[in-house]
Every structure is written in structure tokens, then in C-alpha cells.
C-alpha positions in Angstrom: 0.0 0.0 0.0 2.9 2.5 0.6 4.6 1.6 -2.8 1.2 2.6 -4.4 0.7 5.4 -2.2 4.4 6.8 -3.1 4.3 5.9 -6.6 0.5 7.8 -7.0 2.4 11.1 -5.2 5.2 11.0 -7.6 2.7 11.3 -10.6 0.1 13.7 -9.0 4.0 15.5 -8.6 5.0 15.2 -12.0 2.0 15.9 -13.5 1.7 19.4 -11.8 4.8 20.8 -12.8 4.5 19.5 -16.4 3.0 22.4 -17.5 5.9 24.3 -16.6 7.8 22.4 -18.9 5.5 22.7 -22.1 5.7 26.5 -21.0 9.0 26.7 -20.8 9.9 24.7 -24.2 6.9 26.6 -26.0 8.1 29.9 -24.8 4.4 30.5 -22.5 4.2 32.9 -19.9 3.0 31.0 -16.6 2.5 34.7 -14.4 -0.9 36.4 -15.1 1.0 39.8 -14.2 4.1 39.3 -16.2 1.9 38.2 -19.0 -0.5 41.2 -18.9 2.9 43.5 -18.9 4.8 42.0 -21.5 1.1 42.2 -23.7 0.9 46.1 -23.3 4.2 46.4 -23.8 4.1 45.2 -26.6 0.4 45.9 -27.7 -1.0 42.7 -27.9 -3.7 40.8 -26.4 -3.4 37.8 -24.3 -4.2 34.3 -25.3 -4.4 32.7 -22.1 -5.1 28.6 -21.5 -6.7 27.6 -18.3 -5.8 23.7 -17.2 -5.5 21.8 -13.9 -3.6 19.4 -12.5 -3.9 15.9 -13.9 -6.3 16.6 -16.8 -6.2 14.0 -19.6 -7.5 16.9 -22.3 -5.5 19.4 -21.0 -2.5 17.5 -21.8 -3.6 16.4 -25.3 -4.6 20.0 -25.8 -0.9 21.2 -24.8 0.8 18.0 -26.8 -0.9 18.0 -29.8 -3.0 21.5 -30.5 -0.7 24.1 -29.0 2.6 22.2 -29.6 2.1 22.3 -33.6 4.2 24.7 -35.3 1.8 26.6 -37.3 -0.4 27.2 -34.9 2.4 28.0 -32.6 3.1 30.5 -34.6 -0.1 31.9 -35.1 -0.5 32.4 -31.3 2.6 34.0 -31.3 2.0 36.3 -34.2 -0.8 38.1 -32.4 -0.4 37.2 -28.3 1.2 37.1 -25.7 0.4 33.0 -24.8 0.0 32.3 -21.2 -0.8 29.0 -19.5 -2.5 29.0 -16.0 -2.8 26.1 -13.7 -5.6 26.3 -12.0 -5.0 24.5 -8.7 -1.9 27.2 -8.6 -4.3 30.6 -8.6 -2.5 33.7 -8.9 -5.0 35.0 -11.9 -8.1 37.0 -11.8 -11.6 35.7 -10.4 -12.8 35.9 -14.4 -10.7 33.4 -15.5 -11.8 30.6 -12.8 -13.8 28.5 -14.8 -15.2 24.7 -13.9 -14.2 23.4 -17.1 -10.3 22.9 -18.4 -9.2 23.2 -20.2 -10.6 27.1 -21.2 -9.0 29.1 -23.7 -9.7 32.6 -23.1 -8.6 36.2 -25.1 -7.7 38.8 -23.0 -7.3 42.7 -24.0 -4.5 43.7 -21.3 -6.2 47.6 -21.6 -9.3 46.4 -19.7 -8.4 43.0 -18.5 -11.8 41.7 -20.4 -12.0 38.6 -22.5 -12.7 39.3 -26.0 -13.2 35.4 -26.6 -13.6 32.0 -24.4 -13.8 28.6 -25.5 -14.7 25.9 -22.6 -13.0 22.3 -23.8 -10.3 20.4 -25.8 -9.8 22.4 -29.3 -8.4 19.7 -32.2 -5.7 21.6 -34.8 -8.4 21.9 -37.1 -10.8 23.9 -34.6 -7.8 25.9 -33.2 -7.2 27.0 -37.1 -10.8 27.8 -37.3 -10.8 29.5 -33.8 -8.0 32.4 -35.5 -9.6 32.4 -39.2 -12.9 33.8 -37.1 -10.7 36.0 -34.9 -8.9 37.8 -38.0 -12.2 38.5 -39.7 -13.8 40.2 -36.7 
């Protein structure tokens, strides 16, 4: 029972900080108030993605949507991409949602969101996500 119980608390462990790591290879902000500076500095909006610890989607959303390269870059192109554990906090009551993962918009003028998707977004829906954003 102690072997299970050990081996259970390493993954719950290495599960939470795994987001760091996709954050830190993909180049994401992980600080709501270091994000919202660096996006009026340098006048763009925030694309922020709201996960928790241990979420299957969450993952898949981080390994396969976010992690392409063309949408990578697309995210990059226009925001300022910052990914928010929830079981952390440290971010604004708006952005608490009860479903992960939640990809929200941000304008850093007014600290509104502009767009929120609840749920896992496939590279197809993510590319159909910023073809409706750059027509508005």
C-alpha cells in the first residue's frame, strides 16, 4: 500500500509541474501579471489557456494543438500566450472557470476577455478558432 501510495504522489507531482515544462519549451508565460505587462508592452492581447492538475485533455490540448508549429506560430503572431494552472491561482476571479481546459482572449487595456472557448480544441478547430478572430 505504501509503494502505491508513493508511486501515486510522484505522478500527482510530476504531472503538476509538467506544464511548466510545455511552458518553458513553447516559450508560454506561466504569471498572469508578467503576461498582462509584456502584452501592453508590446500591444497585444493575451491568449491565455486555463488547465489543472492531472487533466487528460489538458495534456492532449498542450501536446498536440498548442505544440504544432503553425499554430504556434499563429498564437505567437498576435499574443502574448500564457498558460494558468488552475489548482496554482495567482489569476483574476474571471478566469476561474469549472471546465479545463478554457481558452480565453484577454485585451490587457481592460483586462476583459474578448473570446472563451470551454473544452479540448483539435488543430483543425484551433485553425478555425484564428480564421474567425482575423475576420472580426
Amino acid at each position: 500500500m505504501k509503494t502505491l501510495l508513493a508511486l501515486l504522489l510522484t505522478f500527482l507531482i510530476a504531472s503538476a509541474q509538467s506544464y511548466k515544462e510545455f511552458a518553458k519549451e513553447m516559450g508560454y508565460e506561466t504569471n498572469y501579471q508578467k503576461a498582462l505587462k509584456k502584452a501592453k508592452d508590446e500591444n497585444k492581447e493575451l491568449l491565455v489557456v486555463m488547465i489543472t492538475n492531472n487533466c487528460p485533455w489538458c495534456i492532449r490540448f498542450e501536446k498536440t494543438t498548442l505544440s504544432d508549429k503553425t499554430i504556434d506560430e499563429l498564437i505567437k503572431r498576435s499574443y502574448i500566450p500564457l498558460i494558468l494552472n488552475k489548482n496554482d491561482g495567482g489569476f483574476p476571479p474571471y478566469l476561474n472557470t469549472p471546465i479545463v481546459p478554457t481558452t480565453y482572449i484577454i485585451d490587457p487595456k481592460d483586462e476583459k476577455s474578448d473570446y472563451e472557448r470551454m473544452g479540448f480544441m483539435g488543430k483543425a478547430e484551433f485553425l478555425e478558432l484564428f480564421e474567425e478572430l482575423e475576420l472580426e
